[in-house]
BADRENFI-647262 format. One record per residue (C-alpha): residue number from 1; residue in one letter; x, y negated, z negated. Coordinates in nm, 4 decimals, padded with zeros to 6 digits. Layout:
<sites>
{site NUM, a, {X, Y, Z}} ...
</sites>
This chain:
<sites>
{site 1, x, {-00.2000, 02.4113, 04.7023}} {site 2, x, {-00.3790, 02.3188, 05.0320}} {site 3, x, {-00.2343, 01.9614, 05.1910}} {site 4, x, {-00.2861, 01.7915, 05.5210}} {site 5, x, {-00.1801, 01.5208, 05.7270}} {site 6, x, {-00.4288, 01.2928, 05.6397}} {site 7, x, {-00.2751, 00.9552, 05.5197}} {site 8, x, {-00.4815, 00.8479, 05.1713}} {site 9, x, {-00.2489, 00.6892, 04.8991}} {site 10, x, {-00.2185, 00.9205, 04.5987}} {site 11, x, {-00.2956, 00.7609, 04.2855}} {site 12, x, {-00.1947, 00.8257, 03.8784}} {site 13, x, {-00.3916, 00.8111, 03.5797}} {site 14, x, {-00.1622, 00.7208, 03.2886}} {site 15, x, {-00.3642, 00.9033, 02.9781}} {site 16, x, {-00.4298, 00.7753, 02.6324}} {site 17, x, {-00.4864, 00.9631, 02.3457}} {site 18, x, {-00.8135, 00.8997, 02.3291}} {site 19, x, {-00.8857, 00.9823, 02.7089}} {site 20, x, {-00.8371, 01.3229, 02.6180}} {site 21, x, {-01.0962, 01.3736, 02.3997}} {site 22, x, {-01.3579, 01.2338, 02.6685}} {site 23, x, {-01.5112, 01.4646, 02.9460}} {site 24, x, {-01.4540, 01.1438, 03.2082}} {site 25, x, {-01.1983, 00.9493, 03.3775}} {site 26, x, {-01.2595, 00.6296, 03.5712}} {site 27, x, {-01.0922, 00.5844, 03.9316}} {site 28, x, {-00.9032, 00.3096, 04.0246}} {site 29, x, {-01.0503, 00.0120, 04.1834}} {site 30, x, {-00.8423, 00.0036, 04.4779}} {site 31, x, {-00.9502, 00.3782, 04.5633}} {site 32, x, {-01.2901, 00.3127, 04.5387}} {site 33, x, {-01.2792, 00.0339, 04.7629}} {site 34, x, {-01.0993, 00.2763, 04.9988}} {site 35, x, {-01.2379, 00.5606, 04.9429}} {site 36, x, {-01.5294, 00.5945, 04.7181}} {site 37, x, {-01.7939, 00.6744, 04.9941}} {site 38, x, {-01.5790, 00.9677, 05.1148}} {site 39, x, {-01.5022, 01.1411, 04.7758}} {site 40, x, {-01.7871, 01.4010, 04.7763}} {site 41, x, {-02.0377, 01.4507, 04.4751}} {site 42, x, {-01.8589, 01.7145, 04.3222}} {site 43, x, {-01.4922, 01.8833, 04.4190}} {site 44, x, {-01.2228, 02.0645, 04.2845}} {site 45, x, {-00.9095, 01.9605, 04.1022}} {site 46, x, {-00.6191, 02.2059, 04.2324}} {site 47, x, {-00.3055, 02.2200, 03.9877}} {site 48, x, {-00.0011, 02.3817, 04.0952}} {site 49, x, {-00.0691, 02.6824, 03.8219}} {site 50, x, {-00.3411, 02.8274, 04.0121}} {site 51, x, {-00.5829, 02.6471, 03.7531}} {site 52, x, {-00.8727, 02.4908, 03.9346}} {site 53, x, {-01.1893, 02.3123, 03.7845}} {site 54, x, {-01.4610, 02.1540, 03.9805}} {site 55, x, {-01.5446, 01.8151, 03.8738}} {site 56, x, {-01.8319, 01.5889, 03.9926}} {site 57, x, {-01.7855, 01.1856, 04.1118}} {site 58, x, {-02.0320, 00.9398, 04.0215}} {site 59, x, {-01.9751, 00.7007, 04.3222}} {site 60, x, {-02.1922, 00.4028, 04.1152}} {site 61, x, {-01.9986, 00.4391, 03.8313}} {site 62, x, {-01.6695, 00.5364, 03.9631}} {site 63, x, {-01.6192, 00.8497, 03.7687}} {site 64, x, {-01.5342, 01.1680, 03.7115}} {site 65, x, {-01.6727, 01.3870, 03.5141}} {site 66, x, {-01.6078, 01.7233, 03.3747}} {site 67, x, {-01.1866, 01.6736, 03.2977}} {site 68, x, {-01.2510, 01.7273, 02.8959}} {site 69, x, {-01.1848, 02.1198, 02.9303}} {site 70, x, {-00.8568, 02.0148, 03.1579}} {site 71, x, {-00.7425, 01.8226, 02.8704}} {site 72, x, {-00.7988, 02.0781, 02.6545}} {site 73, x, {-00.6340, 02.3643, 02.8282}} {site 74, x, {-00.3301, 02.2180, 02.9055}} {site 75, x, {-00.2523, 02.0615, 02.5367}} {site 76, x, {-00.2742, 01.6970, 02.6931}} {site 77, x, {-00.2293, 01.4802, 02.3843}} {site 78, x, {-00.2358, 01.1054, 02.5502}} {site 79, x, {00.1192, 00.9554, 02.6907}} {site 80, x, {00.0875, 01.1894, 03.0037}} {site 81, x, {00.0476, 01.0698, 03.3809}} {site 82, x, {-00.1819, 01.2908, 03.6036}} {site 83, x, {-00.0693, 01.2455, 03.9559}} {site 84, x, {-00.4092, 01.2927, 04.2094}} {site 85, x, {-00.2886, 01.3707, 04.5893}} {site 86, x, {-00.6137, 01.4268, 04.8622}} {site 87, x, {-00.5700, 01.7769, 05.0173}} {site 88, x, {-00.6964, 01.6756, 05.3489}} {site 89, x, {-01.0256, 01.8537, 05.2976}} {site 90, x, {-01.2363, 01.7192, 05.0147}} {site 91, x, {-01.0458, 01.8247, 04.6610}} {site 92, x, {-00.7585, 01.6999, 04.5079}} {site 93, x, {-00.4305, 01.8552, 04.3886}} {site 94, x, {-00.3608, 01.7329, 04.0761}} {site 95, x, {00.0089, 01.7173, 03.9275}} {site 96, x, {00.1212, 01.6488, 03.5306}} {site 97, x, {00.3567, 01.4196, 03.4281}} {site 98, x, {00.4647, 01.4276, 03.0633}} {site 99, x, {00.5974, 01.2225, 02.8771}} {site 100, x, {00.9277, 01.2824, 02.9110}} {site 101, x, {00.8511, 01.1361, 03.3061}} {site 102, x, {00.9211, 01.4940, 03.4271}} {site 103, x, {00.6395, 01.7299, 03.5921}} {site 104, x, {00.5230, 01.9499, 03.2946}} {site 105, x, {00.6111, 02.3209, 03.2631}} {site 106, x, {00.2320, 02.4761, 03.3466}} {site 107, x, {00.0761, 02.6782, 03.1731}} {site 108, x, {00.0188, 03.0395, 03.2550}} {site 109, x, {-00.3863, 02.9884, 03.2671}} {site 110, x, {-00.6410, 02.9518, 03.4989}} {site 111, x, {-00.9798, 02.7919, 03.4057}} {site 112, x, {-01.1990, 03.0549, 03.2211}} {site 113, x, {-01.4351, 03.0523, 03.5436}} {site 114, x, {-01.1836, 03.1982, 03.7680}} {site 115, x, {-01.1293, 03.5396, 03.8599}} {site 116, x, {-00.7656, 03.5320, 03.9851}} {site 117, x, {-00.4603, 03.5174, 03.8226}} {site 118, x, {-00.2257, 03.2215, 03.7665}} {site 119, x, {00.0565, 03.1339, 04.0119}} {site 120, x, {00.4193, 03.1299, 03.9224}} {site 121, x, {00.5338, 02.8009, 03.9835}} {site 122, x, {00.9674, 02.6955, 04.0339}} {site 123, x, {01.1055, 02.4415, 04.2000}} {site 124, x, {01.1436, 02.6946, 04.5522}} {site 125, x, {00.7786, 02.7293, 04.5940}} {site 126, x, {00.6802, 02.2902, 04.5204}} {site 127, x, {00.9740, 02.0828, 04.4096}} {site 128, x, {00.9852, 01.9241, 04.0715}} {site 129, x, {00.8667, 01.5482, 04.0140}} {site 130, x, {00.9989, 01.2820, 03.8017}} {site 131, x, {00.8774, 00.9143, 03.7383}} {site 132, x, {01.0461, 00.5814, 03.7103}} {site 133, x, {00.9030, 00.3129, 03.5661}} {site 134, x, {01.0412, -00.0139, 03.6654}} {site 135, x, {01.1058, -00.2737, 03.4184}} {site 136, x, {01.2275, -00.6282, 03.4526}} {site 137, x, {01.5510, -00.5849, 03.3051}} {site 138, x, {01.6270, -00.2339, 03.5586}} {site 139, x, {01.4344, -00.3299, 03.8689}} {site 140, x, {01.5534, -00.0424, 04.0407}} {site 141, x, {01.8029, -00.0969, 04.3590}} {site 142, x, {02.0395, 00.1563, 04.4547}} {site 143, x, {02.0834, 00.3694, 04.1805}} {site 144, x, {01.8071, 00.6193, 03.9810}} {site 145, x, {01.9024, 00.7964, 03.6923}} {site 146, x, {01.6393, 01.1018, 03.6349}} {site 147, x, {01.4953, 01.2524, 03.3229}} {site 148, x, {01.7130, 01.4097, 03.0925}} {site 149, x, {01.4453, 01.7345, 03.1329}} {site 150, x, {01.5178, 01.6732, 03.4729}} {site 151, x, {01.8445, 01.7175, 03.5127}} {site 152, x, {01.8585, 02.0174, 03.2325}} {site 153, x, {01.6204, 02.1720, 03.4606}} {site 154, x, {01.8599, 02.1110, 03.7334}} {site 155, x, {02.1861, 02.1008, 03.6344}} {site 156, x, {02.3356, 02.1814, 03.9902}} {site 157, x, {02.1750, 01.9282, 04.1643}} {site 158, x, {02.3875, 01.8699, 04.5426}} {site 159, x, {02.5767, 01.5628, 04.5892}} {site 160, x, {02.4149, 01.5231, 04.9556}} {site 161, x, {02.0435, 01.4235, 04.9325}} {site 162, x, {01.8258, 01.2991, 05.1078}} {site 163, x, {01.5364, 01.0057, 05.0385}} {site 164, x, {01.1834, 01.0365, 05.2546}} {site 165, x, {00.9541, 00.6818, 05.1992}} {site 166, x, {00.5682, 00.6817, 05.3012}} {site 167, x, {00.6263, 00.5930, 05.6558}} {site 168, x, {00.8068, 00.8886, 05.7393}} {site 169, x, {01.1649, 00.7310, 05.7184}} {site 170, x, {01.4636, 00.9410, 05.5901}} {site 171, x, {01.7934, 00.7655, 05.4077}} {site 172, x, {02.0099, 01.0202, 05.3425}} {site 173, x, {02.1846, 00.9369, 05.0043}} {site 174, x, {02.3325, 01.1463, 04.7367}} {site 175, x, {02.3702, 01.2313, 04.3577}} {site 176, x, {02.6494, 01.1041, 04.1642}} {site 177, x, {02.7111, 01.3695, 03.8496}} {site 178, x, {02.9668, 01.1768, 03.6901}} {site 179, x, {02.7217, 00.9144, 03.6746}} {site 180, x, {02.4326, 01.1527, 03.6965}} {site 181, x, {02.2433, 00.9292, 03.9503}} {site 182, x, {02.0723, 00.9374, 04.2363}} {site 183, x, {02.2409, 00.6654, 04.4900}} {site 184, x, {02.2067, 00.4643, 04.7895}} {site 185, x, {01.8096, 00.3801, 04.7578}} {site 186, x, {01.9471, -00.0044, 04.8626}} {site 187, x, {01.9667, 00.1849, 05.2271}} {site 188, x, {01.5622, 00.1973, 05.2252}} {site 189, x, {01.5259, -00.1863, 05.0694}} {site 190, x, {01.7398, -00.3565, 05.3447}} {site 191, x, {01.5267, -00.1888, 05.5705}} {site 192, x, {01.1648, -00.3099, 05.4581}} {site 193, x, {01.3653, -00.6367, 05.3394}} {site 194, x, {01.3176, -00.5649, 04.9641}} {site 195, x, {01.5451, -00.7059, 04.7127}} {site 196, x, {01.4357, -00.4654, 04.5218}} {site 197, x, {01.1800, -00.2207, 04.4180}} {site 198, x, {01.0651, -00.5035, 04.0842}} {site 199, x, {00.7693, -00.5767, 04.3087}} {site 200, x, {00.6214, -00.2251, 04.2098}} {site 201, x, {00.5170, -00.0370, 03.8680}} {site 202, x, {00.6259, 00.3161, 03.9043}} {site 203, x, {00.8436, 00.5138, 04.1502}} {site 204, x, {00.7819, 00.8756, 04.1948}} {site 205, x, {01.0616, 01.1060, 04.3323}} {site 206, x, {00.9578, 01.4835, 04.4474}} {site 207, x, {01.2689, 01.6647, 04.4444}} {site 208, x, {01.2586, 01.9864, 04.6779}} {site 209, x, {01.5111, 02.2591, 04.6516}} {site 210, x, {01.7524, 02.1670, 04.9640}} {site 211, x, {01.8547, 01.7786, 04.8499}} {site 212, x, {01.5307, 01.6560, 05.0056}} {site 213, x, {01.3246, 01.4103, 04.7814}} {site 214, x, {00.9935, 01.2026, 04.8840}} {site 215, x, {00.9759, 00.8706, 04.7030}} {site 216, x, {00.6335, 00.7413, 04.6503}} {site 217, x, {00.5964, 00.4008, 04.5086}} {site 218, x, {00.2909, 00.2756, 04.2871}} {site 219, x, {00.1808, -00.0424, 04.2186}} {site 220, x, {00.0057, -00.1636, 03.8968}} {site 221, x, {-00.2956, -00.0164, 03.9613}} {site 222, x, {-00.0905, 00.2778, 04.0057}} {site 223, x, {-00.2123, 00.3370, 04.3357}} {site 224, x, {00.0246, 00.4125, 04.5967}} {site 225, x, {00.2153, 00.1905, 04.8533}} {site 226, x, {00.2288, 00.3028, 05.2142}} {site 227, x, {00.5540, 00.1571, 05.3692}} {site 228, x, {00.4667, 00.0132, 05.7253}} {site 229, x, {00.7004, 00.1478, 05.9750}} {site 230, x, {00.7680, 00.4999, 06.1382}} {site 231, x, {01.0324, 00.7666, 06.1107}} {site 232, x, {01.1915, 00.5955, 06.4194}} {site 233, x, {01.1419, 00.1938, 06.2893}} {site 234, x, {01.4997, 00.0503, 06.3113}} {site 235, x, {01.6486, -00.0836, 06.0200}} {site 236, x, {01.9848, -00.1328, 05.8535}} {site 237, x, {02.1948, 00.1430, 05.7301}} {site 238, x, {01.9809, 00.4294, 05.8201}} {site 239, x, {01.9971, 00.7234, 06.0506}} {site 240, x, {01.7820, 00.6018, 06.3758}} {site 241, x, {01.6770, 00.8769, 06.6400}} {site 242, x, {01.7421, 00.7664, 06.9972}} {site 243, x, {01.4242, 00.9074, 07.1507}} {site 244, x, {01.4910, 01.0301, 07.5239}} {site 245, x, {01.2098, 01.2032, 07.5870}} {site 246, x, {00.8170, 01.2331, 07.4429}} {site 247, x, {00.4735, 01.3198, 07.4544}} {site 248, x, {00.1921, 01.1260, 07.3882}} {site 249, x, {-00.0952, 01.2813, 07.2327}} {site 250, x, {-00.4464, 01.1596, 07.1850}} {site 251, x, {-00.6063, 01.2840, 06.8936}} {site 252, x, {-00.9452, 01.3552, 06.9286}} {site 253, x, {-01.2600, 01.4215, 06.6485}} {site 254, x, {-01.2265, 01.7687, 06.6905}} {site 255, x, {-00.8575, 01.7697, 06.5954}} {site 256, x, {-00.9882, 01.6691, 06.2379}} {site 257, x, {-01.1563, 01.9751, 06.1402}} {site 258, x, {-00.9854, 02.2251, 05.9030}} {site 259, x, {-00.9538, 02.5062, 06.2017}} {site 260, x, {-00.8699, 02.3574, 06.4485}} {site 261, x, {-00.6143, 02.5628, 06.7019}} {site 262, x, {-00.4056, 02.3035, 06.7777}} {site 263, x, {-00.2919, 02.1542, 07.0978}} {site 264, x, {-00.1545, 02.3116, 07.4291}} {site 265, x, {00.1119, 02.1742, 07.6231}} {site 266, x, {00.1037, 02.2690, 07.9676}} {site 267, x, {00.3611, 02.3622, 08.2334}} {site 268, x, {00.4470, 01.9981, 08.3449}} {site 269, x, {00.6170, 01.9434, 07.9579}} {site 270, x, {00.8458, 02.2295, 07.9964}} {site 271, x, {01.1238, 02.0196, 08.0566}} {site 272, x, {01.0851, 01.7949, 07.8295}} {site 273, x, {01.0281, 02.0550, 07.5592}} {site 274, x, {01.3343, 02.1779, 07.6605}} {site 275, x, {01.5469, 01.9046, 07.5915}} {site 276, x, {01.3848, 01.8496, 07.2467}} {site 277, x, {01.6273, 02.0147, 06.9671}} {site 278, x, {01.3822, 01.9232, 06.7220}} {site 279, x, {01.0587, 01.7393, 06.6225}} {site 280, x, {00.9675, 01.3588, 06.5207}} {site 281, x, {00.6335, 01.3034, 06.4947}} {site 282, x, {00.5301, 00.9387, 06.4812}} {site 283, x, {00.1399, 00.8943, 06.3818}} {site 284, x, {-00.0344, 00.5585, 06.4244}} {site 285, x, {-00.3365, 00.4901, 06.1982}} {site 286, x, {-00.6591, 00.3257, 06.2450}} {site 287, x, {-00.8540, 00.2574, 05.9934}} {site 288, x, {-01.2155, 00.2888, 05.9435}} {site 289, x, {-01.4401, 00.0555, 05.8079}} 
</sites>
């Protein structure tokens, strides 16, 4: 599944029963407001099976149609969430939630158009995703208990791990497994100055195979948050790089397109590259009207 670095908040469509018997789906609001006039006519949803379907968008309307044969082929029955992520290009990669809050075991099936066979998909080749839903009564601070399917699926989960919020900064954390919870979430709340996550709908952990897990938070449009801050903010009880050295690169139009070679750093960085011992990459964002 193609992705880029191209900040657009992902959004979910929780699924009713009786929005999978329909050939559309209506987009959130908030995206459309964002977003609408760059979604193009008609696109491809990308699922992590290999199974792609193109689809076409009705800006007027704010829909999309053509999703019945989706439904169909993947035995969605209504209590599902479909996770939609921008791939930097103009589809989307689309990701199943069932109901049991874990990502879905894919079929092995790709849409009756294609002529390629369906990928393998495990945990080493896209992580695994689980939701939280946040309730009044379990607001979600510190501690995250996963799926029962999620921790069957991995029962030898590390005790180091670490969490990686929308603006790029990293808590590291752990897993309890006498408690069989993820910990130490506060870390990221003292940090933004949240009491708690209560403010929010969902939370959405992607769990990667070395202890690494991106947290996404939705709100109750079930659009994604994006955290303000970088990877190098400072904030309480975190892991802040000192930054020594850096370069400063302005990112021009032609940056944007899908091949573009990249960016050469000439002689007079050497020394500075030599110093690094690894990457940060802060990006600021402008928006456009």
């Amino acid at each position: 599944m193609e992705c880029s670095g191209v900040i657009v908040e992902k959004f979910m469509k929780f699924l009713t029963a009786d929005d999978t018997k329909k050939d559309e789906m209506k987009v959130s609001t908030e995206i459309l407001r964002k977003y609408g006039s760059r979604i193009q006519p008609s696109f491809f949803l990308k699922f992590r099976n290999g199974y792609e379907k193109t689809v076409v968008f009705n800006e007027e309307t704010g829909t999309f149609y053509g999703l019945f044969s989706i439904f169909y082929d993947f035995n969605l029955e209504g209590g599902e969430m479909l996770l939609f992520e921008f791939n930097g290009s103009r589809d989307f990669n689309v990701f199943v939630i069932g109901k049991d809050l874990r990502e879905i075991e894919y079929p092995n099936i790709v849409h009756y158009m294609q002529k390629k066979r369906p990928r393998v998909v495990s945990v080493r080749n896209g992580g695994l995703k689980f939701v939280h839903i946040v309730r009044d009564e379990d607001p979600l601070f510190d501690e995250c208990e996963p799926p029962y399917s999620f921790k069957k699926a991995l029962p030898m989960l590390p005790g180091y791990q670490s969490f990686i919020f929308s603006n790029g900064k990293k808590i590291v954390g752990g897993y309890n497994h006498g408690r069989e919870k993820f910990h130490s979430l506060r870390k990221f709340c003292a940090i933004v100055g949240l009491e708690n996550f209560r403010e929010f709908n969902v939370v959405l952990f992607s769990y990667e195979e070395n202890g690494v897990s991106t947290v996404s938070v939705f709100d109750d449009l079930f659009v994604e948050f994006i955290f303000p801050g970088t990877p190098v903010s400072m904030g309480l009880n975190s892991e802040n790089i000192n930054v020594h050295h850096r370069i400063e690169i302005n990112v021009q139009a032609c940056h944007m397109y899908k091949y573009s070679y990249g960016v050469i750093l000439t002689e007079l960085f050497e020394c500075t590259l030599a110093s690094f011992h690894h990457f940060s990459v802060g990006v600021l964002k402008n928006e456009v009207a």
